[in-house]
C-alpha positions in Angstrom: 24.7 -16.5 28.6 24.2 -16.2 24.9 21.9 -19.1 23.8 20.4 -20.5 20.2 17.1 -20.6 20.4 15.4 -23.8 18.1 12.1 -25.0 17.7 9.2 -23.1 19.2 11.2 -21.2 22.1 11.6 -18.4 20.1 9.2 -15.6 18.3 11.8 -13.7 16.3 11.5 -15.3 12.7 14.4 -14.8 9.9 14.2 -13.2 7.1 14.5 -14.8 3.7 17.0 -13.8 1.0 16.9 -14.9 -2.1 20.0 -13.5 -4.0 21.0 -11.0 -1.3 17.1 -9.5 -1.9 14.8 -10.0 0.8 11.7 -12.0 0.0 8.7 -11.2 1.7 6.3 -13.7 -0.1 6.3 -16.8 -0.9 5.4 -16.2 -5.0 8.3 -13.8 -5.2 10.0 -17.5 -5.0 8.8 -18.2 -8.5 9.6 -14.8 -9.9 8.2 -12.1 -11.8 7.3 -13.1 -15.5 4.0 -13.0 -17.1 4.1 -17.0 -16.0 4.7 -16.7 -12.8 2.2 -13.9 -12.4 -0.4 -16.2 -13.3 0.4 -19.2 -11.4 0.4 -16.9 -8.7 -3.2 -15.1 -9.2 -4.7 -18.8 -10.5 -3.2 -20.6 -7.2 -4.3 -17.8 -5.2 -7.9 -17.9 -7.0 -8.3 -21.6 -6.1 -7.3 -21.3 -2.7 -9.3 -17.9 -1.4 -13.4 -18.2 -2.4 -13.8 -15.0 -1.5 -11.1 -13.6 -4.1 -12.6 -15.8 -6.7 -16.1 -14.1 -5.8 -14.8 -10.9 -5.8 -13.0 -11.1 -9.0 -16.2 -12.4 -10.4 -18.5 -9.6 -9.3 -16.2 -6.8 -10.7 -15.7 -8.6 -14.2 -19.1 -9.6 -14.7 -20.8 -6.6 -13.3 -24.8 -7.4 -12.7 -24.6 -10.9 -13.9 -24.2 -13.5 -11.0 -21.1 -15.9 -11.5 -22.7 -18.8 -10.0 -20.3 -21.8 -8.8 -17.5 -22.5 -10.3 -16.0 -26.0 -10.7 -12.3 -25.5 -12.5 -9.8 -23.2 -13.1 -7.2 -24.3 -15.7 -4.1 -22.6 -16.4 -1.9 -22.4 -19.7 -4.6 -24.6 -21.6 -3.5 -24.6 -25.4 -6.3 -25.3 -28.0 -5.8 -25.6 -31.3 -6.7 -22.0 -33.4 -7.5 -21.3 -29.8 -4.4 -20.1 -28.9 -3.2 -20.7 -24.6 -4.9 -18.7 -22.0 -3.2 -17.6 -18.9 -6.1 -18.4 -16.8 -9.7 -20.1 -17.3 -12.4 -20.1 -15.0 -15.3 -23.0 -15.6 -18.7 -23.4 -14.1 -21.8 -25.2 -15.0 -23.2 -21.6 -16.4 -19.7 -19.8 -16.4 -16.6 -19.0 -18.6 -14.2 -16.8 -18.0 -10.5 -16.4 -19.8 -8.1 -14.4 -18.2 -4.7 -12.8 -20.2 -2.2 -11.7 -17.6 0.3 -9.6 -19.0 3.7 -7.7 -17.7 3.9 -4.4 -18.6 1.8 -1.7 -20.4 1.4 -4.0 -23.0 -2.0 -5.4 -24.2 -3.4 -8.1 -26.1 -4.1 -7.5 -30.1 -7.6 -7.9 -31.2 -6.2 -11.0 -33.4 -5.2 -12.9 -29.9 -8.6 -12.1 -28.1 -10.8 -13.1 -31.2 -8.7 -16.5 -30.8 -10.1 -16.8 -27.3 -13.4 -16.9 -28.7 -13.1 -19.8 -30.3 -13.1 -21.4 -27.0 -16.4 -20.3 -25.5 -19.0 -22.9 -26.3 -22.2 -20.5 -25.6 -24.6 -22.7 -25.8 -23.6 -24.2 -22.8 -22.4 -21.4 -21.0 -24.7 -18.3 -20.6 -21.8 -16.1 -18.6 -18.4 -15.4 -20.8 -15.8 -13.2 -20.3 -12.6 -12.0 -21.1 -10.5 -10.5 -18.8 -6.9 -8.5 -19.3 -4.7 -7.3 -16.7 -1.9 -5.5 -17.1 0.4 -2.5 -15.3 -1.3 0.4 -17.3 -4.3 2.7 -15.6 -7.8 1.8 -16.5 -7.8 4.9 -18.6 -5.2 3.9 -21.6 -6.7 0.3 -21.7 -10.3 1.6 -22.9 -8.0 3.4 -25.2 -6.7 0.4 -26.5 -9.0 -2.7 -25.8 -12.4 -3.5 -27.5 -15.7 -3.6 -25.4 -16.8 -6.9 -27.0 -14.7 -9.2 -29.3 -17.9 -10.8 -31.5 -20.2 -10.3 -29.1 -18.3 -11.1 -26.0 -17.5 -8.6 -23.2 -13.8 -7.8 -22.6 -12.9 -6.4 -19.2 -9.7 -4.6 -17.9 -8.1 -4.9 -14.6 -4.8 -3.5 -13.4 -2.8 -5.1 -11.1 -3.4 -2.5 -8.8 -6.8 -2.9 -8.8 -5.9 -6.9 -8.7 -4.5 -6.7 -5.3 -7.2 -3.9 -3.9 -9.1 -7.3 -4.3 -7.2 -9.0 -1.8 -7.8 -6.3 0.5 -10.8 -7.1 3.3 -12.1 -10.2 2.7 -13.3 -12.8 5.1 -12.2 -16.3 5.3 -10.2 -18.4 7.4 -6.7 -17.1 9.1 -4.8 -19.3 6.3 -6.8 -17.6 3.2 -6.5 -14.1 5.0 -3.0 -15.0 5.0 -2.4 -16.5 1.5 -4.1 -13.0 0.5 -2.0 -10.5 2.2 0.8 -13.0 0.6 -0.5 -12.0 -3.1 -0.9 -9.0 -2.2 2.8 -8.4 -1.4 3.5 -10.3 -4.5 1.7 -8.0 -6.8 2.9 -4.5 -5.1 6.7 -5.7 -5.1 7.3 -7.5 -8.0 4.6 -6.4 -10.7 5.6 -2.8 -11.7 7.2 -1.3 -14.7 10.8 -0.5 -13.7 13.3 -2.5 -11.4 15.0 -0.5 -8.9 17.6 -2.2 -8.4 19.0 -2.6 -11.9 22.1 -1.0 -13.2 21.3 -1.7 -16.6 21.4 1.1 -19.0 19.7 1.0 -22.3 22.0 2.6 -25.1 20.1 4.2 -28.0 21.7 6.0 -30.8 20.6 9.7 -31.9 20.6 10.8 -35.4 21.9 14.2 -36.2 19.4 16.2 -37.9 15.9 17.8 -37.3 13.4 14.8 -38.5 10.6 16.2 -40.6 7.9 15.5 -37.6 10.1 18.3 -35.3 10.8 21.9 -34.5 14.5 20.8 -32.7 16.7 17.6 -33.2 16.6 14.7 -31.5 20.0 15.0 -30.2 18.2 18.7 -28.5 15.1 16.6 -26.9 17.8 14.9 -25.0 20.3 17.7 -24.5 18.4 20.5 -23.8 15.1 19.0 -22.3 16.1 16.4 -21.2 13.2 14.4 -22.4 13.5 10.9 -24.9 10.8 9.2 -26.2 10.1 5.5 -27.8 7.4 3.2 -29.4 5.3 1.5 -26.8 5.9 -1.8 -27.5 7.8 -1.4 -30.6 10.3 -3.8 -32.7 13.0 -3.6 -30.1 12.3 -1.4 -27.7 11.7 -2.6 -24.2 8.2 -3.5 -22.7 9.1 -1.8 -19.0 11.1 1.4 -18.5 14.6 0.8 -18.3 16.1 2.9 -14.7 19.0 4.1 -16.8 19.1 5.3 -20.6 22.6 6.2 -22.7 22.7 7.8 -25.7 25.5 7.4 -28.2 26.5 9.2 -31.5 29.6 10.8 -33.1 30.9 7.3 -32.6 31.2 7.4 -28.9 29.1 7.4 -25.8 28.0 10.8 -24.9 25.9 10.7 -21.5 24.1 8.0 -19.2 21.2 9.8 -18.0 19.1 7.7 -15.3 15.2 7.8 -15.4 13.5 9.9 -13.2 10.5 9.4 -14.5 8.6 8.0 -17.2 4.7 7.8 -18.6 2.8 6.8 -22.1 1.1 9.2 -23.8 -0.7 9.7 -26.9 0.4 13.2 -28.0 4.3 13.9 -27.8 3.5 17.4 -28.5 1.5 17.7 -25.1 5.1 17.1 -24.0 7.4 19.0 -26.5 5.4 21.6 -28.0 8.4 21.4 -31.1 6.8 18.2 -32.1 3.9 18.5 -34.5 0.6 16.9 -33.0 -0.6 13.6 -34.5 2.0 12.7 -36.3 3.4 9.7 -33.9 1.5 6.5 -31.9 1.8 6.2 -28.5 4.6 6.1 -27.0 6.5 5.7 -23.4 8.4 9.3 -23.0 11.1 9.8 -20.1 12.0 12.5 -18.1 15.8 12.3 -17.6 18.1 13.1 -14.9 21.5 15.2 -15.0 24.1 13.9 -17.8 26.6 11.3 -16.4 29.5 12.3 -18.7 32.2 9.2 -19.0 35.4 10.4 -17.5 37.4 8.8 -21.0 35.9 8.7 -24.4 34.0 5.6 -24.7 33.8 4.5 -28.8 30.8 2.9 -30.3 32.7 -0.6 -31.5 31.1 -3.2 -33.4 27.3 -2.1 -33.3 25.0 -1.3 -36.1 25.0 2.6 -36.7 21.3 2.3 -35.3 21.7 -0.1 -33.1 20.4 -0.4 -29.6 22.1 -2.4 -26.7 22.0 -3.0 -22.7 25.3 -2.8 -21.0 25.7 -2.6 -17.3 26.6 0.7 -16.1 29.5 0.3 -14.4 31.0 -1.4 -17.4 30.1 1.8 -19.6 32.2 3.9 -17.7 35.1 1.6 -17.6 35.3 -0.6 -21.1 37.2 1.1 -24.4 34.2 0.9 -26.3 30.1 0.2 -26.1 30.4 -3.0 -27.7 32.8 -4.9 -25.0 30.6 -2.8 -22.4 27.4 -5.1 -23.7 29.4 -8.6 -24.4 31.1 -8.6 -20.5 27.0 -7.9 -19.8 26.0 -10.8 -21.3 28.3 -13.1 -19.8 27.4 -11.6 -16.6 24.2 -12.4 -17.0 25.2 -16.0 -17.8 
C-alpha cells in the first residue's frame, strides 16, 4: 500500500524549485546581483570563524588579523562612498568591493575608500576586490596601494576554494559547503539558460584600425569583439549574439565561447596591434539564418538591443522582437 510519508519517517528530502530551476542553496534564494553576493559572503563571514580567519590570512599576507569585533555591510559615508563589506577590529580594517562580472573598481572609487580608514587607530588596513576575472587581468588593472594602502584581489573562485576544508561545527561546515554552491552556480559570467540574444549592428566598410571589415570578422571568422565594460555594452557575455545591417537581421549566432584580451590582433592578425583597449572577444557558433526576412524597425542605425530569441525568428521586424521582450520580462 502506497503511503505519504510526514514528519521524520522519511529520509528522502524534496527538492526545491524556484521558478521551475532547482535551488540547491539557500542564498540562490536571494539571487545573484552584486547585493546579494555580498549579503551572502558578509552572512557567511559572520557565521564561519574559520572563513573569516582564512579570508584574513590570504588578504593580509604576514600581518596577523587579530580579533575582529564587526562586520558592516553597505555602510555609506559621506565622500566615502558605500562599501560592500567592512571588517572592524580593535587593530583591524578591512573594506571589501564585491563585484559581478569582469568588471573592477576605478582608482577614483578605491581612493574614496580611503577616506574611511582612520590609521591611527588601526595598524592593519586593507582593501579587498573580488570579481569573476583570473588573478592575472586584475594585476593588470588594479593598483598595489591606493595612498599607501594595500589593495588585494580575489576571484570568486578562489572565494569559495576558501570554503573548502575548514573545521568548525557540523552547522558552519554546512553553512560553507552552502556558499560554496552559491558561488560556483550563480556567480559566473554567462547564464545558461537564457535565450536572450544581444543584437548589434555592423557597419559596412573596412575601419581604419583593420585589414578586413567588420561585417568579415563575423562572416568569415566567426569572431566579434566589444569594449569591456563600455557605454552600453553588457558586463557578462551574453549566450546568444545577432547581428543586423542592410536593414534586416542577418544571423543569430550563439556564443561558444568567449575571453578578454588585451591585444585583438593576438586574435585576428588583420587588426593592427595597439590600437584598441581591452576588450571581451567571442568565438561564435554556426549562423542561424531567420527562415523570413526580419527588418530592422524603429531602432537607431547604431543601435543595440536584447530580444528574446524565439521572438527574433518570428516578429516582422527587430524592434517588435525587443518590445514583446520587455513586456515579458515585466
Amino acid at each position: 500500500m502506497n503511503r505519504v510519508m510526514t514528519g521524520g519517517s522519511s529520509s528522502h528530502t524534496p527538492e526545491l524549485h524556484l521558478h521551475n530551476r532547482r535551488i540547491e542553496s539557500i542564498f540562490e534564494l536571494l539571487g545573484a546581483d552584486e547585493n546579494d553576493i555580498t549579503y551572502s559572503i558578509g552572512w557567511t563571514l559572520a557565521q564561519s570563524p574559520s572563513f573569516l580567519s582564512a579570508l584574513l590570512r590570504v588578504v593580509l599576507i604576514t600581518r596577523p588579523p587579530g580579533s575582529v569585533a564587526k562586520i558592516s555591510l553597505q555602510d555609506f559615508k559621506q565622500n566615502g562612498g558605500v562599501t560592500d563589506v567592512e571588517v572592524f577590529g580593535p587593530s583591524l580594517h578591512v573594506i571589501i568591493e564585491a563585484k559581478r562580472g569582469w568588471q573592477l573598481p576605478s582608482e577614483a572609487q578605491l581612493f574614496r575608500y580611503t577616506r574611511r580608514l582612520d590609521r591611527l587607530r588601526r595598524s592593519t588596513q586593507t582593501v579587498v576586490v573580488m570579481a569573476e576575472c583570473s588573478a592575472e587581468y586584475a594585476r593588470l588593472h588594479l593598483p598595489r596601494t591606493i595612498e599607501g594602502v594595500a589593495v588585494a584581489y580575489l576571484s570568486w573562485k578562489e572565494v569559495a576554494g576558501l570554503t573548502e576544508g575548514r573545521s568548525g561545527t557540523h552547522a558552519e561546515r554546512h553553512l560553507l559547503g552552502q556558499l560554496r554552491t552559491y558561488l560556483r552556480r550563480i556567480v559566473r559570467m554567462q547564464d545558461q539558460e537564457s535565450n536572450l540574444v544581444y543584437v548589434v549592428a555592423l557597419r559596412a566598410g573596412r575601419p581604419t584600425w583593420s585589414q578586413i571589415s567588420s561585417r568579415d570578422i563575423v562572416t568569415k571568422k566567426r569572431r566579434y569583439f566589444h569594449p569591456l565594460g563600455g557605454s552600453g555594452w553588457p558586463k557578462t557575455p551574453p549566450n546568444y549574439l545577432g547581428f543586423r545591417y542592410e536593414g534586416r537581421l542577418q544571423s543569430i549566432h550563439h556564443v561558444d565561447a568567449w575571453k578578454v584580451v588585451e591585444n585583438l590582433d593576438q586574435e585576428i592578425p588583420e587588426i593592427r596591434r595597439g590600437t584598441i583597449p581591452p576588450h571581451l572577444i567571442y568565438t561564435l557558433g554556426k549562423p542561424i539564418i531567420p527562415a523570413r526576412e526580419v527588418e530592422t524597425g524603429n531602432i537607431y542605425p547604431s543601435g543595440r538591443v536584447w530580444a528574446m530569441l524565439d521572438l527574433l525568428l518570428t516578429s516582422k521586424t527587430i524592434a517588435e522582437a525587443r518590445d514583446v521582450t520587455k513586456k515579458r520580462r515585466g
